[in-house]
NUKOL-387270 format. One record per residue (C-alpha): x negated, z, y; residue in three letters. Coordinates in steps of 0.25 Angstrom, whole numbers, plus 5000, padded with zeros to 4 digits. Example, Ala and Ser with C-alpha at 12.3 -4.5 7.8 and 13.67 -1.06 7.14 Angstrom:
<nodes>
<<4951; 5031; 4982>; 'ALA'>
<<4945; 5029; 4996>; 'SER'>
</nodes>
This chain:
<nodes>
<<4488; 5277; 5260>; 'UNK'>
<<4477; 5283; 5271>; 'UNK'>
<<4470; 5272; 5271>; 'UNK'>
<<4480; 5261; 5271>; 'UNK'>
<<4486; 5268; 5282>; 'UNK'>
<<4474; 5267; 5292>; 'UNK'>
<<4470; 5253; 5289>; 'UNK'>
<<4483; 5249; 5294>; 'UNK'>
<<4476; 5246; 5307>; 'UNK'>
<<4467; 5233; 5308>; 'UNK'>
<<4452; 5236; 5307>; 'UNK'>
<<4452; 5226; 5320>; 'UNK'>
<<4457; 5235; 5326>; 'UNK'>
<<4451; 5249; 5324>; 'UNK'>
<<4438; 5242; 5325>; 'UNK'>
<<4441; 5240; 5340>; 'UNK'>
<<4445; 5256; 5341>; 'UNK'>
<<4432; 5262; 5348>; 'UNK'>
<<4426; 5273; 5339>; 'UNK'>
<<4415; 5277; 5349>; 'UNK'>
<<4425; 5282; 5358>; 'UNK'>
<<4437; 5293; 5356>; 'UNK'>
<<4450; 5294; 5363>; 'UNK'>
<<4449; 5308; 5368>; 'UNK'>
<<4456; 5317; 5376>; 'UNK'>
<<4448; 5316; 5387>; 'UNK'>
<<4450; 5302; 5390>; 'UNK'>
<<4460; 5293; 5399>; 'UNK'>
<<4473; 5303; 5403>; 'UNK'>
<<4472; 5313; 5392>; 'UNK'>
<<4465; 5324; 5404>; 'UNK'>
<<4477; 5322; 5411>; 'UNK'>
<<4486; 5323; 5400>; 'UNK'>
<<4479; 5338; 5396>; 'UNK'>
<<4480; 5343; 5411>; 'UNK'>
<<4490; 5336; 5418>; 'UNK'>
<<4497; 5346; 5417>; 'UNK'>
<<4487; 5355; 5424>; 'UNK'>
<<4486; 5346; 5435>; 'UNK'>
<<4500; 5344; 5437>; 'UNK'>
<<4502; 5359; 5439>; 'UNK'>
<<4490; 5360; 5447>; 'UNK'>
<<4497; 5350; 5456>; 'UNK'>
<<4510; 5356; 5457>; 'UNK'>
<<4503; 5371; 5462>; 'UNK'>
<<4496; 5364; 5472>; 'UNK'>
<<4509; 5354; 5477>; 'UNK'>
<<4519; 5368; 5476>; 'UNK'>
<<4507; 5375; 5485>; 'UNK'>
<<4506; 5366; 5493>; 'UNK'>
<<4520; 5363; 5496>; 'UNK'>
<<4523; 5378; 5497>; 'UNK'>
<<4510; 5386; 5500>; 'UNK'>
<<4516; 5398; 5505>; 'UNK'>
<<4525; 5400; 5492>; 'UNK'>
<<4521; 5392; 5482>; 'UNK'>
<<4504; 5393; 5484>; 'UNK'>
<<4503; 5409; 5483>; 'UNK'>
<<4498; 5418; 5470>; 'UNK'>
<<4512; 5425; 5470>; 'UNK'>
<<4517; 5412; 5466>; 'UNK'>
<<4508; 5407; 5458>; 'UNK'>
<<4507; 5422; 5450>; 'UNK'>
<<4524; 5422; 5451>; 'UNK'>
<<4524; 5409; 5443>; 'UNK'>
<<4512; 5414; 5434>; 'UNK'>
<<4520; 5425; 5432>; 'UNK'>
<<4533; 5421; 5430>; 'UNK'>
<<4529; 5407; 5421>; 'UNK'>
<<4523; 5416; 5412>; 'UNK'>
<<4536; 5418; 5402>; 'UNK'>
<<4539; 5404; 5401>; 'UNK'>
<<4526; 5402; 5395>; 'UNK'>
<<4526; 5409; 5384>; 'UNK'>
<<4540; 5404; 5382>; 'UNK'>
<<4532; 5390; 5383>; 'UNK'>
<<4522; 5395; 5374>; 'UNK'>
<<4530; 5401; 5366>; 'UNK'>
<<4539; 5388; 5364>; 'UNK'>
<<4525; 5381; 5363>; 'UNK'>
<<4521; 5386; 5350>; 'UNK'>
<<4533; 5381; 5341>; 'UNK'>
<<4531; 5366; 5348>; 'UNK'>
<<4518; 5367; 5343>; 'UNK'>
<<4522; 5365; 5328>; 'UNK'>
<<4534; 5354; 5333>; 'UNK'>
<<4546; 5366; 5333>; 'UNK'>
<<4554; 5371; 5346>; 'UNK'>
<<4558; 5385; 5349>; 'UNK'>
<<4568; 5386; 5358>; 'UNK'>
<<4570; 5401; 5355>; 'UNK'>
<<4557; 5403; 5365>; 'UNK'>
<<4567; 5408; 5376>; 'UNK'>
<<4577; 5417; 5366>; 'UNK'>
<<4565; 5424; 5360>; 'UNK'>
<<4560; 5425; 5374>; 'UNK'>
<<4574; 5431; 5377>; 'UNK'>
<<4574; 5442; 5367>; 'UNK'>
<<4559; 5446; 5369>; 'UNK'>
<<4563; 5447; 5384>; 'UNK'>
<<4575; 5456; 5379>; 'UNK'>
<<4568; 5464; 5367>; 'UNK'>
<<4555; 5468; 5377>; 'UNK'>
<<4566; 5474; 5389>; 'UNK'>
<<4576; 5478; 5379>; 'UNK'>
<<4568; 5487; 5371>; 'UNK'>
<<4561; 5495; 5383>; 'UNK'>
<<4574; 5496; 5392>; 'UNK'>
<<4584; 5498; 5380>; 'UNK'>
<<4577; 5504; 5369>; 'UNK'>
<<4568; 5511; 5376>; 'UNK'>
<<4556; 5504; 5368>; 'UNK'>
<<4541; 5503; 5377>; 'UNK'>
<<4537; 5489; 5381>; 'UNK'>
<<4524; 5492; 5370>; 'UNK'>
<<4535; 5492; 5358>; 'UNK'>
<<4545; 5481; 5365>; 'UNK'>
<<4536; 5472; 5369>; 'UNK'>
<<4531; 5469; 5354>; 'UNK'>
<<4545; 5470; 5349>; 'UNK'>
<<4550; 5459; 5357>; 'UNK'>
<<4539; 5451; 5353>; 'UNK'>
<<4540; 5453; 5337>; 'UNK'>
<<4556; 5449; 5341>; 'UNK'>
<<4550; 5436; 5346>; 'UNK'>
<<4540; 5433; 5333>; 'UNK'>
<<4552; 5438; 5324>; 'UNK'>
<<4563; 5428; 5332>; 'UNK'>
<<4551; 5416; 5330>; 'UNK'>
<<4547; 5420; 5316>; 'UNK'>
<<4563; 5418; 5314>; 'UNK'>
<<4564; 5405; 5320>; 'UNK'>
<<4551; 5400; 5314>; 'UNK'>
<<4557; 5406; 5300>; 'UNK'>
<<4570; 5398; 5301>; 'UNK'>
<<4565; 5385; 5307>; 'UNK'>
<<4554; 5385; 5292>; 'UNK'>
<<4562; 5391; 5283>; 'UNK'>
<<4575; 5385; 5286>; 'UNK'>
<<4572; 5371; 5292>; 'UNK'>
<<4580; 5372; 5305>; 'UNK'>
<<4576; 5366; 5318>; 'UNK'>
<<4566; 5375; 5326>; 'UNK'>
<<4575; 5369; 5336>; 'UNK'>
<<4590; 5373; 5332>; 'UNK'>
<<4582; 5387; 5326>; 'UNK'>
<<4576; 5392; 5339>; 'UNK'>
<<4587; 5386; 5347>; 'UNK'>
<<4598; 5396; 5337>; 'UNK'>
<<4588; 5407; 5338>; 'UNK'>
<<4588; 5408; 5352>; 'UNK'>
<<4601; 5409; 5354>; 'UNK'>
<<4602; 5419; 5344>; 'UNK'>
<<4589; 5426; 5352>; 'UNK'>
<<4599; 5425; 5366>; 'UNK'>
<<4611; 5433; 5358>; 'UNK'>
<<4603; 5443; 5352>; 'UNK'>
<<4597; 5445; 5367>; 'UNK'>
<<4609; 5447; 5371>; 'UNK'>
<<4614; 5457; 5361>; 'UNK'>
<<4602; 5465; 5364>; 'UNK'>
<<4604; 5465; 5378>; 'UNK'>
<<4619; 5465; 5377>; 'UNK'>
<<4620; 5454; 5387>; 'UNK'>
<<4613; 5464; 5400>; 'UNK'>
<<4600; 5461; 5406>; 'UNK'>
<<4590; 5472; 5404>; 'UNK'>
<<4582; 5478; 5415>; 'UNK'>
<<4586; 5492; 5415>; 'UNK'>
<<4576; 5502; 5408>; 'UNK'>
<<4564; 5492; 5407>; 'UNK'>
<<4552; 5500; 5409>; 'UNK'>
<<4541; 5495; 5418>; 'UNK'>
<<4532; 5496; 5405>; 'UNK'>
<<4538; 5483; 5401>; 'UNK'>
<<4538; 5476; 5415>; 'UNK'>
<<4524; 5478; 5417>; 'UNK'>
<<4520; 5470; 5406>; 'UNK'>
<<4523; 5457; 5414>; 'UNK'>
<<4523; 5462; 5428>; 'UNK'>
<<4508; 5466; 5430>; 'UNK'>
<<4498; 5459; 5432>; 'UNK'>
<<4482; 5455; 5427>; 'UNK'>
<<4473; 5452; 5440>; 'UNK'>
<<4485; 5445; 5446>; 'UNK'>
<<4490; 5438; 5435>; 'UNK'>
<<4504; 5442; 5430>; 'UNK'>
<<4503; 5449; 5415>; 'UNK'>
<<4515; 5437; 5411>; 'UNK'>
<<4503; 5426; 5413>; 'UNK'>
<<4493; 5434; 5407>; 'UNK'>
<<4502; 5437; 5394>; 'UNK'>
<<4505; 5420; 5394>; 'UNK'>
<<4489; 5416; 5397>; 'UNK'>
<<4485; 5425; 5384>; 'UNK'>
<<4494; 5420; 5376>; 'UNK'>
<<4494; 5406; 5379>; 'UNK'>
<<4477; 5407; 5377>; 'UNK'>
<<4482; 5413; 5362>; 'UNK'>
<<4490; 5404; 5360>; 'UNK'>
<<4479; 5394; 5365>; 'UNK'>
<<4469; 5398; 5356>; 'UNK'>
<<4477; 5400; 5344>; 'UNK'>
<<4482; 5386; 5343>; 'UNK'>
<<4472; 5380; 5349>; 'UNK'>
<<4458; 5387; 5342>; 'UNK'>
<<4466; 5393; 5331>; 'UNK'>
<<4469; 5386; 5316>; 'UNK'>
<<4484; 5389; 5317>; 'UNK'>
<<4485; 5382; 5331>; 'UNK'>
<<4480; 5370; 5324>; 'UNK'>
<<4490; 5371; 5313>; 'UNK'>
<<4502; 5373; 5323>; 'UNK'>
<<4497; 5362; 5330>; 'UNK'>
<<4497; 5353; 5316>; 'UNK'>
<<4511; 5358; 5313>; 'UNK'>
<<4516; 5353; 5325>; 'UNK'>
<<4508; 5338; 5324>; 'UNK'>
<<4511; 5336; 5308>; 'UNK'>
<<4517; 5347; 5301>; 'UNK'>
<<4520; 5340; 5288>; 'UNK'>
<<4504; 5335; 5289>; 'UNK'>
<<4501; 5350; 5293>; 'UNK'>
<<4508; 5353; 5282>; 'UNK'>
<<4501; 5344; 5272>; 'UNK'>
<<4487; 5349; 5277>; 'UNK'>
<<4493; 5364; 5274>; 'UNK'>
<<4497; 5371; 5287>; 'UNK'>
<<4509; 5380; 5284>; 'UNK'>
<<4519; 5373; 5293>; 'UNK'>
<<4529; 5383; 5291>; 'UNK'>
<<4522; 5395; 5295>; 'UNK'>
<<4516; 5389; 5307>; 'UNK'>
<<4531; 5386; 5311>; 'UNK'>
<<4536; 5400; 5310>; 'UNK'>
<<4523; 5405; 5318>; 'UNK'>
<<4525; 5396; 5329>; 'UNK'>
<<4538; 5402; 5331>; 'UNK'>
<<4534; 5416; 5330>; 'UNK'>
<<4523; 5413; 5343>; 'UNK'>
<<4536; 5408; 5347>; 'UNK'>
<<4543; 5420; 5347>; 'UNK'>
<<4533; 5428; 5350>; 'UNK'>
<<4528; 5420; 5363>; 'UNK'>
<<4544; 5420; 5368>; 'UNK'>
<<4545; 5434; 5365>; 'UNK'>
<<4534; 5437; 5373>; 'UNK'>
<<4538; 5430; 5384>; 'UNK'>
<<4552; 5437; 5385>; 'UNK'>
<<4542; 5450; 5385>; 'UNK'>
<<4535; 5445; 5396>; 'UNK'>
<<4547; 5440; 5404>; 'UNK'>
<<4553; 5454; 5401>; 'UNK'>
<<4544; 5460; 5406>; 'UNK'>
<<4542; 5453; 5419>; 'UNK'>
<<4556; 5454; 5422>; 'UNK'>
<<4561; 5470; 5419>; 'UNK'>
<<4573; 5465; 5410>; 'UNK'>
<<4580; 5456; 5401>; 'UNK'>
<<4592; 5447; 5405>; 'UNK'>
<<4598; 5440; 5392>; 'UNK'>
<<4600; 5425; 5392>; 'UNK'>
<<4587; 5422; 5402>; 'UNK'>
<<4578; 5418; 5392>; 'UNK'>
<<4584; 5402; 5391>; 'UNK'>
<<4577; 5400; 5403>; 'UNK'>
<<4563; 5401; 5399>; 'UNK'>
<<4564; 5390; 5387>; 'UNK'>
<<4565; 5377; 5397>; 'UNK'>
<<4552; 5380; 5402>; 'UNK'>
<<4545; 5385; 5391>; 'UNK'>
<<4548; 5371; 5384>; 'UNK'>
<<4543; 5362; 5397>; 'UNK'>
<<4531; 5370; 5396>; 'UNK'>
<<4528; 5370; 5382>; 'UNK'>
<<4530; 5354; 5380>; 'UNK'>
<<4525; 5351; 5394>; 'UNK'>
<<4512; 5360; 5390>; 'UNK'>
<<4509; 5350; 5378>; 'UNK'>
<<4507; 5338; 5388>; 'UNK'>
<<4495; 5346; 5393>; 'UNK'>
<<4482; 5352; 5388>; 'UNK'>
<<4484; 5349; 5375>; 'UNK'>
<<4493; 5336; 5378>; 'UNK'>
<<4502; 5333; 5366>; 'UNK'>
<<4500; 5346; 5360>; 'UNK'>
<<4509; 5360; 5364>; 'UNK'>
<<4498; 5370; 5369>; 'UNK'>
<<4498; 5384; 5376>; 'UNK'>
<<4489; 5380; 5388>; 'UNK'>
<<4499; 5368; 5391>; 'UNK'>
<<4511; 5376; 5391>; 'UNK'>
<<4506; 5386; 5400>; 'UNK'>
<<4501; 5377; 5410>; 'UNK'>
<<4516; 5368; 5407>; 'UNK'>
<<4524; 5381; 5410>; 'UNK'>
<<4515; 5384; 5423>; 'UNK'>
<<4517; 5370; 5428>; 'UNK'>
<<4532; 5369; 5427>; 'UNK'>
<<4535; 5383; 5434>; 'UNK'>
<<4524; 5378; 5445>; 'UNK'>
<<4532; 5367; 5448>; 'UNK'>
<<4547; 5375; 5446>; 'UNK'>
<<4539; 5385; 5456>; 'UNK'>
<<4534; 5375; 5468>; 'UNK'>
<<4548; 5369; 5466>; 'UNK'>
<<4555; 5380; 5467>; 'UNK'>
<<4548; 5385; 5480>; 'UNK'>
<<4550; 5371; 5485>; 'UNK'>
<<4565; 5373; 5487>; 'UNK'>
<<4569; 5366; 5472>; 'UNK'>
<<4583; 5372; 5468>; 'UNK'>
<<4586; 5382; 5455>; 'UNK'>
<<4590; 5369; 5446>; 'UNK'>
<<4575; 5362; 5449>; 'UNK'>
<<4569; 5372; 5438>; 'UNK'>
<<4577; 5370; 5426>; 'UNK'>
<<4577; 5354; 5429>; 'UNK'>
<<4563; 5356; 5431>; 'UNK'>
<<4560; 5362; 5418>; 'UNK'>
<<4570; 5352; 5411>; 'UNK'>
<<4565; 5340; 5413>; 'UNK'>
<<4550; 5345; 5412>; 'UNK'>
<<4554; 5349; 5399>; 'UNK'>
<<4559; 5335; 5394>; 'UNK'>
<<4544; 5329; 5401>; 'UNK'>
<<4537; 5339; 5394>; 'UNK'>
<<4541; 5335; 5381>; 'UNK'>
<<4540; 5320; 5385>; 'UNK'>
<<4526; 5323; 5387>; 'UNK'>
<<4524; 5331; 5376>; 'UNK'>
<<4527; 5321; 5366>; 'UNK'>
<<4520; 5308; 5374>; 'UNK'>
<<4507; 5319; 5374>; 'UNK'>
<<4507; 5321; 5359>; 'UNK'>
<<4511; 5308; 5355>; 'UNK'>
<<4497; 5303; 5364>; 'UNK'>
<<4490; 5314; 5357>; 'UNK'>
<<4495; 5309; 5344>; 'UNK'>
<<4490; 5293; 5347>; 'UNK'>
<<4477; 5297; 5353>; 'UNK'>
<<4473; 5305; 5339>; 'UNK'>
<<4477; 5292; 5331>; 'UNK'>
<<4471; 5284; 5341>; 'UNK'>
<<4458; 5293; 5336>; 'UNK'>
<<4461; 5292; 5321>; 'UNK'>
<<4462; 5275; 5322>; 'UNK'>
<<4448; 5276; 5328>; 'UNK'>
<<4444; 5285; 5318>; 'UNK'>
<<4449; 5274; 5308>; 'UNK'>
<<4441; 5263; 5316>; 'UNK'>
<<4428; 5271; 5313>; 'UNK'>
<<4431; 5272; 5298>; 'UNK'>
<<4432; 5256; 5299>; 'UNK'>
<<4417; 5256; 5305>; 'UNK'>
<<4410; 5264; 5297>; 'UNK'>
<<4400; 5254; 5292>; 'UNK'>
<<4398; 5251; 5307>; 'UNK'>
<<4386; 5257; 5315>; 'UNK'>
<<4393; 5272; 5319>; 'UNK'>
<<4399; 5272; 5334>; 'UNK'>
<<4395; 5280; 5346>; 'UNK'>
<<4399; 5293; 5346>; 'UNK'>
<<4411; 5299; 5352>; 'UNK'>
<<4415; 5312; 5357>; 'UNK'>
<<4420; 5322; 5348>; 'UNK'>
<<4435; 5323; 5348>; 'UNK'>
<<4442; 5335; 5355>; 'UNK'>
<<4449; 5345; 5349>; 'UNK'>
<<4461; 5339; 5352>; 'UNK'>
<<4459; 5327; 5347>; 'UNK'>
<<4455; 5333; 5334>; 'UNK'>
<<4468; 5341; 5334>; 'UNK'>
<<4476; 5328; 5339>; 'UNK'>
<<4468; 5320; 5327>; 'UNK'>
<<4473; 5331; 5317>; 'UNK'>
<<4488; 5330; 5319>; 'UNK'>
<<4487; 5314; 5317>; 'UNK'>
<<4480; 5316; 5304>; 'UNK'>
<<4489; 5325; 5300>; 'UNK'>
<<4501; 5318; 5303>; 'UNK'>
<<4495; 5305; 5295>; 'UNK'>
<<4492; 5315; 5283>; 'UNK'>
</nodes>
């Protein structure tokens, strides 16, 4: 059936496919495509200064934004790593919720030293994703319905825990300092969020398990086929879930000296917009930690400068909205560009099989590590 299948094509016209020359990532727009992004952001710093230099164009902005971004991505890294294998997590915030909660509540009304609270709120988050993860495999439900019926659980027992009242009194300056110091000028929150987004980084992107995710999400009945353990990769992703969100309401925590119940909705926006508007960059097509980082960073920028320019409250939640519904736009034409490319490869791949009793071609360059990885998920869904 393999063979019938490619033959399909004329052999006129794979013989006009050039075989000495590969469609690469470094040709035509596919530069702009990775750092777009980039460039966009850099041009929105340099517009904002320059409209506003005595505001907007100073360290203490630029640290306050640093600073204060940091939260929402490792929210977006944390909704980041169950995309990765095609599910959605919409529990981020509700896990972020009770992390925020558990960390303040356990030193101001139990008493407990941040050194105790701190990993028991983030053992709450890995046992809240192992849940989800466990539900969503065992029994079939959407990860959709799941997370969203979870989080509203999550926002209830918050609630009961805290009995409805913000906490602020009898949090010990132990705690806060954890987010409100400062390494060579750069705030602790951004130094927590650059090591684990280089870890996350290297672990799928160096690491076998990064590559399996990866193949999950691309084919998981072909990942399946070819052995991967689907299943358990689902319910891991959802434990770096957890973990990543609870984190994050550690840090948030910590930077603010309290807990108010109910606050957490409105970091799960922006965490989304930045996790599927980081997958049209770097790694265009594909959900990666270095894009959502730089995604996050570009839409509070923008949110910043349009705020100092007089922009009314209701600019950042329509702001955030409709970057949401592009990003995902972009997202899907990104992949599905990335899917035609690593056919386009395989077909001229096919044309060389036709020529073999020709003299050999001129060599080409050697594909990229992401064109391997892009040729693999077509391979696999055609297996």
């Amino acid at each position: 059936m393999e063979h019938d299948h490619r033959h399909r094509f004329p052999l006129a016209v794979l013989q006009r496919i050039p075989l000495g020359r590969r469609v690469n990532s470094s040709e035509g727009t596919s530069w702009l495509a990775r750092y777009g992004l980039v460039l966009i952001l850099i041009v929105l710093v340099v517009g904002f200064s320059l409209a506003k230099p005595s505001s907007f164009a100073t360290w203490d902005n630029f640290r306050s934004i640093l600073d204060n971004e940091a939260v929402v991505v490792l929210l977006a890294l944390a909704a980041m790593m169950p995309l990765i294998i095609g599910e959605f997590d919409l529990s981020v915030a509700g896990i972020l919720g009770v992390g925020q909660a558990l960390v303040t509540g356990l030193c101001a009304l139990q008493g407990l030293p941040p050194v105790l609270a701190v990993p028991l709120s983030v053992i709450a988050g890995a046992v809240l994703g192992l849940v989800n993860g466990l539900i969503i495999v065992q029994f079939k439900i959407n990860a959709f319905i799941t997370t969203l019926a979870s989080s509203t659980v999550m926002g209830g027992v918050v609630i009961w825990y805290t009995g409805g009242s913000p906490i602020y009194q009898g949090v010990p300056q132990s705690l806060t300092r954890i987010a409100r110091g400062s390494v060579a000028g750069i705030p602790l929150p951004v130094v927590y969020m650059t090591v684990v987004a280089a870890l996350l980084w290297f672990v799928l992107g160096r690491l076998p398990i990064g590559r399996r995710l990866y193949a999950v999400g691309g084919n998981r009945r072909a990942a399946e086929l070819s052995g991967i353990r689907a299943n358990r990769l689902v319910i891991a992703s959802f434990i770096a879930s957890g973990v990543l969100a609870a984190l994050a309401g550690i840090v948030l925590g910590s930077q603010l000296g309290s807990d108010v119940p109910g606050g957490e909705g409105a970091y799960l926006l922006p965490a989304f917009a930045g996790a599927f508007l980081g997958a049209t960059a770097i790694q265009p097509g594909r959900f990666n930690p270095v894009g959502t980082v730089i995604a996050a960073y570009t839409l509070s920028v923008a949110v910043a400068g349009l705020q100092q320019l007089g922009a009314p409250s209701w600019v950042q939640p329509v702001f955030n909205g409709t970057v949401l519904v592009v990003a995902v736009g972009l997202s899907g034409y990104a992949t599905r560009v990335k899917a035609a490319r690593a056919r386009t490869r395989q077909l001229a791949r096919i044309g060389e099989g036709s020529h073999r009793s020709s003299p050999p071609p001129a060599p080409s360059a050697a594909p990229t590590e992401d064109e391997h990885s892009e040729e693999a998920e077509v391979s696999g869904i055609r297996r």
